[in-house]
DRENDO-1510 file (C-alpha; in Angstrom, 1 decimal, always signed):
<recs>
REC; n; res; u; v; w
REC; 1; UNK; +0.0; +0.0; +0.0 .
REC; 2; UNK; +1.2; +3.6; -0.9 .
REC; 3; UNK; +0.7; +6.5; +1.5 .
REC; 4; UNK; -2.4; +8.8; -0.4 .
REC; 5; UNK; -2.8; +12.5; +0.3 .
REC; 6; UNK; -6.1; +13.7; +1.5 .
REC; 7; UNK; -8.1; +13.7; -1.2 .
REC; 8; UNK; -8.7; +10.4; -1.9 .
REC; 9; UNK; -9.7; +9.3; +1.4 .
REC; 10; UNK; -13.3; +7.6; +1.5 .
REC; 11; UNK; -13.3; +7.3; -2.5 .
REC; 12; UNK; -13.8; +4.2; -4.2 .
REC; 13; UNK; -15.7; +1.3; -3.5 .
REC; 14; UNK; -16.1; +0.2; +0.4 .
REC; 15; UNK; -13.2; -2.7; +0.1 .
REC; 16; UNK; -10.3; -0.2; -1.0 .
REC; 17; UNK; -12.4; +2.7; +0.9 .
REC; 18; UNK; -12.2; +1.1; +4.2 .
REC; 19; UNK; -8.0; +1.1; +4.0 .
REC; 20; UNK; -7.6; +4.3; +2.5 .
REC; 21; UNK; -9.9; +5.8; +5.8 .
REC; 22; UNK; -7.7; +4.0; +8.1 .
REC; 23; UNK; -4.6; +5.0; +6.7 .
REC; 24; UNK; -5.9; +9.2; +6.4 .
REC; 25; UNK; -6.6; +8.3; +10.0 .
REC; 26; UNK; -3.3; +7.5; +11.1 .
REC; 27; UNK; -1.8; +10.5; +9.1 .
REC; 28; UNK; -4.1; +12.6; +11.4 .
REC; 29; UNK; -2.8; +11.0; +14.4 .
REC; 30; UNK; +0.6; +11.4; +13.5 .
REC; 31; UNK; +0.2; +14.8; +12.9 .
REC; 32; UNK; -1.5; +15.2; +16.5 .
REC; 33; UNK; +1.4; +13.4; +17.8 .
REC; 34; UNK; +4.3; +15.4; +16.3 .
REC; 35; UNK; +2.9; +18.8; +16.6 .
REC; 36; UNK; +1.0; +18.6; +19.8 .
REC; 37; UNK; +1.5; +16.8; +23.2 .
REC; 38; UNK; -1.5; +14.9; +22.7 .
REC; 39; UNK; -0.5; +11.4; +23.8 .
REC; 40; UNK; +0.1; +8.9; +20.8 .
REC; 41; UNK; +1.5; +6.1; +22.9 .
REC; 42; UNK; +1.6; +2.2; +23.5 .
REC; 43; UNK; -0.3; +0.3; +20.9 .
REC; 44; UNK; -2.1; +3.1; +19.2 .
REC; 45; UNK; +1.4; +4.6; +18.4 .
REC; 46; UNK; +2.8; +1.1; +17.0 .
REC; 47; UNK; -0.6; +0.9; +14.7 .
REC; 48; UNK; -0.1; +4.9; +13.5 .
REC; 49; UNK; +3.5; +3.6; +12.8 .
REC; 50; UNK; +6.0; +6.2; +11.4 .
REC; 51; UNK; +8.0; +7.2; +8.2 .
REC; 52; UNK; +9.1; +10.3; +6.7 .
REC; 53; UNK; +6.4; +8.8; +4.1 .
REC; 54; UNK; +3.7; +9.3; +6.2 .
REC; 55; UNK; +4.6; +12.4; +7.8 .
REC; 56; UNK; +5.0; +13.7; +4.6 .
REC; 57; UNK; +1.4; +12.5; +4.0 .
REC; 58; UNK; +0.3; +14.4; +7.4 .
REC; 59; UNK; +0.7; +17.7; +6.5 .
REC; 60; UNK; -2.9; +17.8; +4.4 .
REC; 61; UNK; -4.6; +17.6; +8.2 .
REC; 62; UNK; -2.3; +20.8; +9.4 .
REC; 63; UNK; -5.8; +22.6; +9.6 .
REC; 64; UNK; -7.3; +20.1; +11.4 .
REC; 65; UNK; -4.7; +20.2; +14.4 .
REC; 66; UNK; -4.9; +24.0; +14.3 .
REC; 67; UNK; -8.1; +23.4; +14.7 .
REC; 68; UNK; -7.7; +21.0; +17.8 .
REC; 69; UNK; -5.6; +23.5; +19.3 .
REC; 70; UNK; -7.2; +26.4; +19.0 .
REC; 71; UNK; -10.7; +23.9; +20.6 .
REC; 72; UNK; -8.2; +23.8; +24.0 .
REC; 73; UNK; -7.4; +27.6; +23.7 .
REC; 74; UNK; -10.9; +28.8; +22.6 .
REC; 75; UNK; -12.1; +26.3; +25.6 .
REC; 76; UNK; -9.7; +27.6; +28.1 .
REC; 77; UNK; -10.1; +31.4; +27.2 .
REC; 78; UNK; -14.4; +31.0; +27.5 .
REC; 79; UNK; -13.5; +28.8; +30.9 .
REC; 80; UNK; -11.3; +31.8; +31.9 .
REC; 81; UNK; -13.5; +34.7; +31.0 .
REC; 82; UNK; -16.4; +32.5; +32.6 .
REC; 83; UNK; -14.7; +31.8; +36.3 .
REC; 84; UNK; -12.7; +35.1; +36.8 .
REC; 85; UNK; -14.6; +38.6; +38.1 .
REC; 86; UNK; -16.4; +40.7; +35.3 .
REC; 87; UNK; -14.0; +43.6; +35.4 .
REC; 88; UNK; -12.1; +44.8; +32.6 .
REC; 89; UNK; -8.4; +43.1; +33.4 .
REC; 90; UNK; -10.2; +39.7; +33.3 .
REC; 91; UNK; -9.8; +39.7; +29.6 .
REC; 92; UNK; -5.9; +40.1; +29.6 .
REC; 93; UNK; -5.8; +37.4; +32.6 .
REC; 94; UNK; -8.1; +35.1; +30.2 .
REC; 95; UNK; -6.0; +35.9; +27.1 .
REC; 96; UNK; -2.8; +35.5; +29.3 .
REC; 97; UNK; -4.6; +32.2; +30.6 .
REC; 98; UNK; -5.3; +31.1; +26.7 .
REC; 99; UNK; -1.6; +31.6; +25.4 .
REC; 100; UNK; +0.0; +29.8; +27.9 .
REC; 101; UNK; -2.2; +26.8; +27.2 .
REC; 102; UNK; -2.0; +26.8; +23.9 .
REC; 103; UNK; +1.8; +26.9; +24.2 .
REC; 104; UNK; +1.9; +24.0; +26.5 .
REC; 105; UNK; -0.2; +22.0; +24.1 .
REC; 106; UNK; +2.5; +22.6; +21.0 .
REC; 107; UNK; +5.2; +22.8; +23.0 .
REC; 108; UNK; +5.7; +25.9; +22.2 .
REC; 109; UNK; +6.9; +24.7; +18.6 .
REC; 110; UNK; +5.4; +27.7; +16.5 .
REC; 111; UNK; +7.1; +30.3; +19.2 .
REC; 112; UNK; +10.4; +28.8; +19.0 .
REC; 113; UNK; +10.2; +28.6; +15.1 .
REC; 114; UNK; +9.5; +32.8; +15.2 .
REC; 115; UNK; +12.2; +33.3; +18.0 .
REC; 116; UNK; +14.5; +31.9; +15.9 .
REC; 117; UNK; +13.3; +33.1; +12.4 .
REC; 118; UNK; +13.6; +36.8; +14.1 .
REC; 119; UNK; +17.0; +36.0; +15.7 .
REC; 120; UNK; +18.2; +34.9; +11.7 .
REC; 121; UNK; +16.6; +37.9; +10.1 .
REC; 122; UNK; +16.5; +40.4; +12.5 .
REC; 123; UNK; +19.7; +42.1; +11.4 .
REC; 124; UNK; +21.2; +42.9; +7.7 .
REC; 125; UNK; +23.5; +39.5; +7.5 .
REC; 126; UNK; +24.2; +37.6; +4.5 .
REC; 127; UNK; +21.8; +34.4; +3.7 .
REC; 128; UNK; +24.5; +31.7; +4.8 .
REC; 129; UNK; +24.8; +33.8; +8.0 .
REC; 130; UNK; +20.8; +34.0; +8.1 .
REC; 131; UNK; +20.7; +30.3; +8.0 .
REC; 132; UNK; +23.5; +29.6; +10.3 .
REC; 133; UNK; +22.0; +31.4; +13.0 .
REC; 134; UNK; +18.7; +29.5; +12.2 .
REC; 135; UNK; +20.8; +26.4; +13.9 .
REC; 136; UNK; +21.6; +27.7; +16.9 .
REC; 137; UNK; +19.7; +26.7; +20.0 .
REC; 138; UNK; +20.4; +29.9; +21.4 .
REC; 139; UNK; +17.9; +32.8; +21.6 .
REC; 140; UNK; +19.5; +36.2; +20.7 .
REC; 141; UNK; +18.0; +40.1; +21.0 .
REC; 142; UNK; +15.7; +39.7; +18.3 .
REC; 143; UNK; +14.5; +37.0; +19.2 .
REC; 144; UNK; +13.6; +37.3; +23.0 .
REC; 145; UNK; +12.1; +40.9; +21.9 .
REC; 146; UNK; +10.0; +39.4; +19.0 .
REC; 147; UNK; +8.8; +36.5; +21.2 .
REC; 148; UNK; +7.5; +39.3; +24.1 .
REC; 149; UNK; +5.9; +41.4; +21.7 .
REC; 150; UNK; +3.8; +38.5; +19.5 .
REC; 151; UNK; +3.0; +37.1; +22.9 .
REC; 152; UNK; +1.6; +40.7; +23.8 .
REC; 153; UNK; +0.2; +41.7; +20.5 .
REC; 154; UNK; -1.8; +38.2; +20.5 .
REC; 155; UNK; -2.9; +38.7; +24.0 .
REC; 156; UNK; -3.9; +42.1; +23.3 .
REC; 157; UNK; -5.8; +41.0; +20.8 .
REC; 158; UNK; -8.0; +38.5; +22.4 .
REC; 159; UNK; -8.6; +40.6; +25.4 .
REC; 160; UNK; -10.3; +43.4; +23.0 .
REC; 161; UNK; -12.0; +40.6; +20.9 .
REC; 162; UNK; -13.6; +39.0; +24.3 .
REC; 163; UNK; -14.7; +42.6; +25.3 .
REC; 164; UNK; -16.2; +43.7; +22.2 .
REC; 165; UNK; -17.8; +40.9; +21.1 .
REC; 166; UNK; -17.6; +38.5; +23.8 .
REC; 167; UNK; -16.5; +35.1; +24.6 .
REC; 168; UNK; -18.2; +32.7; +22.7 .
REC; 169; UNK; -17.4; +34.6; +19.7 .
REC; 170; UNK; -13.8; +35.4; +20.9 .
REC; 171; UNK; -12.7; +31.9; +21.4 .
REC; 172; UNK; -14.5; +30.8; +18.2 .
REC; 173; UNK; -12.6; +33.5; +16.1 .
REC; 174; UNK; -9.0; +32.3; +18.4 .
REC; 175; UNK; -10.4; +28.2; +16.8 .
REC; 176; UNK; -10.6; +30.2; +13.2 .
REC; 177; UNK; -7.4; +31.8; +13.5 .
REC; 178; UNK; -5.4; +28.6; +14.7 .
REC; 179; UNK; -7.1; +26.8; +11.4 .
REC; 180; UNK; -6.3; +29.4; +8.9 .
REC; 181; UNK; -2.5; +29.8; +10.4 .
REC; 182; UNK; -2.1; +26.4; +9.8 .
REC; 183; UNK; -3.2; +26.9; +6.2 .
REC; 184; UNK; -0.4; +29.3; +5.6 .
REC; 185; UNK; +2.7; +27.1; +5.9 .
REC; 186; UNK; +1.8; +24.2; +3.7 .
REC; 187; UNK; +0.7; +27.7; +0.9 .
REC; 188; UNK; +5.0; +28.5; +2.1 .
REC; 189; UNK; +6.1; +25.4; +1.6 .
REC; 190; UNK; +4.0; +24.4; -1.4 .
REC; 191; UNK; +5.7; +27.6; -3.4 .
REC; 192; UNK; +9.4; +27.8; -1.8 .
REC; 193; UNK; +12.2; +25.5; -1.9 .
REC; 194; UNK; +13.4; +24.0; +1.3 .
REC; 195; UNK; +16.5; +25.5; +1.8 .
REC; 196; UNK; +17.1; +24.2; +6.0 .
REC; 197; UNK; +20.1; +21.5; +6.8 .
REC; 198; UNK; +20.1; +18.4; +4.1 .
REC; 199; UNK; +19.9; +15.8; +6.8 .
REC; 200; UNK; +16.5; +17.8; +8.2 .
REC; 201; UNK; +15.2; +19.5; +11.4 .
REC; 202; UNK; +11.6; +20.3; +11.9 .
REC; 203; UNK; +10.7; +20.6; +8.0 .
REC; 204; UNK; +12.9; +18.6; +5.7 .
REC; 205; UNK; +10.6; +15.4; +6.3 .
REC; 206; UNK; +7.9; +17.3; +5.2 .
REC; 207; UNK; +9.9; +19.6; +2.4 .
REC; 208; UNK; +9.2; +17.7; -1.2 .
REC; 209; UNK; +5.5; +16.4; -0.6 .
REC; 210; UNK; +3.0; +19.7; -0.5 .
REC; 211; UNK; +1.9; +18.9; -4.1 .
REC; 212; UNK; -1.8; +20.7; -5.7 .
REC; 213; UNK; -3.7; +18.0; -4.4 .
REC; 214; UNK; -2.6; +18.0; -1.0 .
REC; 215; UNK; -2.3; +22.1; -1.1 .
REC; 216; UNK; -6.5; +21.5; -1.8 .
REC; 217; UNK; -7.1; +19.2; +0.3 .
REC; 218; UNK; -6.0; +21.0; +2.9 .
REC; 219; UNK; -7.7; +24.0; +1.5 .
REC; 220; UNK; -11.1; +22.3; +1.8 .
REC; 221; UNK; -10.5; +21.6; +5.4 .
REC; 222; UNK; -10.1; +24.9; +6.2 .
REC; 223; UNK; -13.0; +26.4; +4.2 .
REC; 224; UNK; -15.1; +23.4; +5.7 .
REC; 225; UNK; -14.2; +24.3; +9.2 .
REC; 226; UNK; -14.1; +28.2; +9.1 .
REC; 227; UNK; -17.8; +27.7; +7.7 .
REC; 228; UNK; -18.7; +25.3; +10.3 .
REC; 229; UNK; -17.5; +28.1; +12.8 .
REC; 230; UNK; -19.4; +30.8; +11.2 .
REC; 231; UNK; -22.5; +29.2; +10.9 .
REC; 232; UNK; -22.1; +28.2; +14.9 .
REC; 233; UNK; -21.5; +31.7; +16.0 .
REC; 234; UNK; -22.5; +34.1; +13.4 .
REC; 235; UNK; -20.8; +37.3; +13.4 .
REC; 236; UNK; -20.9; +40.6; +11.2 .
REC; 237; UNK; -19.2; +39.8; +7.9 .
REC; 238; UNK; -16.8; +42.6; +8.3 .
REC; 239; UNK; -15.3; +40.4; +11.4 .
REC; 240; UNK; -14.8; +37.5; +8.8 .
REC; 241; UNK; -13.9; +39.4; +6.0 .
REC; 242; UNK; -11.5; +41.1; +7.8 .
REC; 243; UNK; -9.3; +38.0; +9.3 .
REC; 244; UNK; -9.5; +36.3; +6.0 .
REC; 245; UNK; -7.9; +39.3; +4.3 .
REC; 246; UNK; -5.4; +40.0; +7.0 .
REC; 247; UNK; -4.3; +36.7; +7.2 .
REC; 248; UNK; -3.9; +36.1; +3.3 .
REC; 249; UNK; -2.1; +39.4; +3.2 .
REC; 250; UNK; -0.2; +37.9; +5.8 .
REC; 251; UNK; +0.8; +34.6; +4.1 .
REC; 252; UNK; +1.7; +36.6; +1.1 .
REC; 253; UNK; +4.4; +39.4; +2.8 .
REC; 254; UNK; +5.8; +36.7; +5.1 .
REC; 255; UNK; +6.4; +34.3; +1.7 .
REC; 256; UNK; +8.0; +37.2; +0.1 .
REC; 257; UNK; +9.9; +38.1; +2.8 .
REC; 258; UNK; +11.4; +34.4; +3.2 .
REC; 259; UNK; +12.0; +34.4; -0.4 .
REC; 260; UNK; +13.9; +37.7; -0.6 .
REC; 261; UNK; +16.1; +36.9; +2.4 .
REC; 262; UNK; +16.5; +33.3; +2.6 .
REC; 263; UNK; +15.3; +32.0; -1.4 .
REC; 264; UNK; +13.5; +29.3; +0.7 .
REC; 265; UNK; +11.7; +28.3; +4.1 .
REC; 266; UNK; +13.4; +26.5; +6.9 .
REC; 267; UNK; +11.3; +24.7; +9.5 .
REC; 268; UNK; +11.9; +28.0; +12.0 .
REC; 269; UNK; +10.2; +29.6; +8.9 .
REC; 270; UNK; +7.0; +27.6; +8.9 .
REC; 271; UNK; +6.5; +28.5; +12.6 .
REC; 272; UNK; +7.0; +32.0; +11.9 .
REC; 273; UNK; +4.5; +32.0; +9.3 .
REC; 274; UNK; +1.6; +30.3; +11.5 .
REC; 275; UNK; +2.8; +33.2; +14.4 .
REC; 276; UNK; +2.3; +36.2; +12.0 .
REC; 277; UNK; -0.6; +34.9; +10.4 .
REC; 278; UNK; -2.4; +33.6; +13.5 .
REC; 279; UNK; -1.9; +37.4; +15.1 .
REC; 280; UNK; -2.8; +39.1; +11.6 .
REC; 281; UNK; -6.3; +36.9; +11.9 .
REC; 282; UNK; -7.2; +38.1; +15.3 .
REC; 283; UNK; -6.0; +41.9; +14.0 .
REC; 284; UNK; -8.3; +41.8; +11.1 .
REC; 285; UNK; -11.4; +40.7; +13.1 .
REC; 286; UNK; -10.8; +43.0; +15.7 .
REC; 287; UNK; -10.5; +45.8; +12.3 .
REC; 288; UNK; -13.6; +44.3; +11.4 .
REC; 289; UNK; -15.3; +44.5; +14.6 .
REC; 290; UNK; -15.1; +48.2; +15.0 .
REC; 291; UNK; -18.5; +49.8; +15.2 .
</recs>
């Protein structure tokens, strides 16, 4: 049997179907498990299995993790805002509350990537010095600095969502946002060149399998689940409108940026992308959400 992107799964006649659903299953899984600390363990991890094959074949389901992390977040911000005092700091200590969760859930993997991303390109340095810097474990300036200030800007931004439109529709907008900036990395990598160490970090396994068909396939989950989200907690069009457009904006400028500095994405690059794009979501909602 040969590993199958996304959209193939459940096509065909029930004998071939039936395998092809089991293995689109275990690429989900995998994904879960190398993205997330959800626990893949014990006999369910030795029936996932793993190959750079099949974690090629995990990427179409990046929207679908984004979209289980950003359940935990959305769950934990509506918890937060529910629980704490209604005064007006509750919505920083919710949002506050919301990243840390979220960060604990990936590890932090996404953070780490833009910490390091902003450490490489921070300054004016050549490309081999850009990439050299990539590899070191060590978080410089421009680093430390861009991780406080995301951390704050994405904060800031939930807290104003919560209070102007409230919590159901904040932490459904924080689910929408972790979908869609999982959307933008695969568009990256589908477009760029790998250009990170030959024998691979946290993208090469991934690098040369984003093909059209997986590109759509995970482009269908996403439409699929942002509708699913509108529909369950409708909100003014400009709101939507708004985070759609800041966020493809966003995917655009940080794929040109990538390409003029490094002529490529790194792995550090991918979690950048899912950082600025994530924020530039919550911004354009919030834009939308005025008056």
């Amino acid at each position: 049997m040969t590993d199958r992107h996304g959209p193939d799964v459940g096509q065909g006649d029930d004998a071939a179907g039936a395998p092809r659903r089991a293995l689109a299953l275990r690429h989900l899984l995998l994904a879960l498990q190398f993205f997330t600390r959800i626990p893949v363990t014990g006999r369910l991890a030795a029936w996932v299995g793993y190959s750079p094959a099949m974690l090629r074949a995990s990427a179409v389901w990046f929207p679908l993790v984004g979209a289980v992390v950003g359940a935990w977040a959305g769950a934990v911000l509506a918890a937060a805002l529910a629980l704490l005092p209604a005064q007006p700091a509750a919505a920083w200590v919710a949002a506050g509350l919301t990243l840390m969760a979220s960060a604990w859930l990936t590890g932090a993997f996404h953070e780490d990537g833009w910490a390091d991303t902003c450490d490489a390109l921070g300054g004016h340095v050549p490309r081999e010095r850009a990439l050299a810097i990539m590899k070191d474990s060590r978080i410089g300036s421009y680093g430390a600095l861009a991780l406080a200030l995301m951390a704050l800007l994405q904060a800031a931004l939930l807290a104003l969502l919560a209070q102007a439109l409230g919590a159901a529709a904040a932490a459904a907008l924080l689910v929408a946002a972790h979908v869609a900036s999982r959307l933008a990395p695969l568009v990256v990598m589908r477009t760029l060149p790998y250009v990170g160490e030959a024998d691979g970090r946290k993208a090469k396994p991934l690098a040369d399998a984003i093909d059209d068909r997986a590109l759509a396939w995970a482009g269908v989950q996403t439409v699929s689940l942002l509708t699913a989200l509108a529909a369950l907690v409708p909100l003014a069009a400009p709101v939507w409108g708004g985070a759609l457009a800041l966020a493809a904006l966003a995917t655009w400028r940080v794929r040109a940026w990538l390409a003029r500095r490094l002529q490529g994405f790194t792995g550090d690059a991918l979690g950048a992308t899912q950082q600025v794009v994530l924020a530039a979501f919550l911004l354009g909602a919030a834009l939308g959400a005025r008056g």
